[in-house]
N, C-alpha and C positions, 0 to 999 in steps of 0.2 A: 511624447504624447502620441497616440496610436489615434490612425485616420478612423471616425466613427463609420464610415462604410465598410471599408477592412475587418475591421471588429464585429460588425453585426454582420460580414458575409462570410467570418469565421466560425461564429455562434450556429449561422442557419448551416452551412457546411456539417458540422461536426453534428449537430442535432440529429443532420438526416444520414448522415455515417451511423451515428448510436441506433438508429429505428432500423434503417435497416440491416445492421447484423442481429438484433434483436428479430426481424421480421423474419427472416433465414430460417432462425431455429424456431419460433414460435407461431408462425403464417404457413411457411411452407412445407416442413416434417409435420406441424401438425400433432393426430394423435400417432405416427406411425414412429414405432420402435428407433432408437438411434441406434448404430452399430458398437459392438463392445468394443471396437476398440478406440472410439471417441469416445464415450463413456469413461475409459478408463485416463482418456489424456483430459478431460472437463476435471477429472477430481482434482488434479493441482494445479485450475484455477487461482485459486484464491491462497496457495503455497506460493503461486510466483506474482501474484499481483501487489498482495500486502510489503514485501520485500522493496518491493519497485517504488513504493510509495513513501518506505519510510528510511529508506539510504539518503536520499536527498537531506534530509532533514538532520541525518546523525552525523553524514560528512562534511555539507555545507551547509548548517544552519544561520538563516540571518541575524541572527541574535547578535553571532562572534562575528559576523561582515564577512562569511562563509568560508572562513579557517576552522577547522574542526578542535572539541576542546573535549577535553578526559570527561567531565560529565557525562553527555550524550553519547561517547564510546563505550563508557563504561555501562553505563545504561542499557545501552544497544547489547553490549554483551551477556551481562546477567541476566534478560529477558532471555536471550538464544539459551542459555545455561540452564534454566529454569523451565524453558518451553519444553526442551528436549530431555531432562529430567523427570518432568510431574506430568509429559504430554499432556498438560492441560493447559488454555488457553489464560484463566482467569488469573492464576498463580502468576503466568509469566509477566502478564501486566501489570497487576499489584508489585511486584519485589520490583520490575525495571521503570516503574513509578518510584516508588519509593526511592529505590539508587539513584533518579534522575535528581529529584530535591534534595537529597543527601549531596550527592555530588555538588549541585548549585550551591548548596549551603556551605562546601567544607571547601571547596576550590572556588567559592565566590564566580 
């Protein structure tokens, strides 16, 4: 059990971590131009963040008591297969949806 002070001076900590790197780009550049070649490092944002988020999940899932199991691999892969195939977003989630229940179902 985590001390309730620790915990809520975690909460406020992190909160005002989040505000101000938010205040950085939107308080202080303001309306002024960002430089191209931040610009071009913000585009893969959201290429290294979604990754970060869902490896936890397909290597150590709490489901299996955090041993990795062919579902979730499998899963994991045919999404990457399919993202980098149809470069589209919606496809790669639907099939490594589908593979995920598939897999669930056929390897219990």
């Amino acid at each position: 059990m985590i001390d309730k002070m620790a915990l809520w001076t975690v909460i406020v900590l992190l909160g005002l971590g989040s505000f101000a790197l938010r205040f950085i780009f939107l308080g202080l550049v303001g309306n002024h131009p960002l430089p191209p070649w931040l610009l071009r490092h913000l585009r893969y944002t959201a290429v290294a963040v979604l990754p970060g988020l869902v490896a936890p999940l397909v290597l150590w899932p709490a489901e299996t008591g955090g041993t990795p199991d062919i579902s979730r691999l499998l899963a994991a892969f045919v999404t990457l297969a399919v993202g980098l195939a149809s470069r589209s977003v919606l496809p790669a989630i639907l099939c490594g949806g589908a593979t995920l229940y598939a897999g669930l179902y056929i390897f219990g």
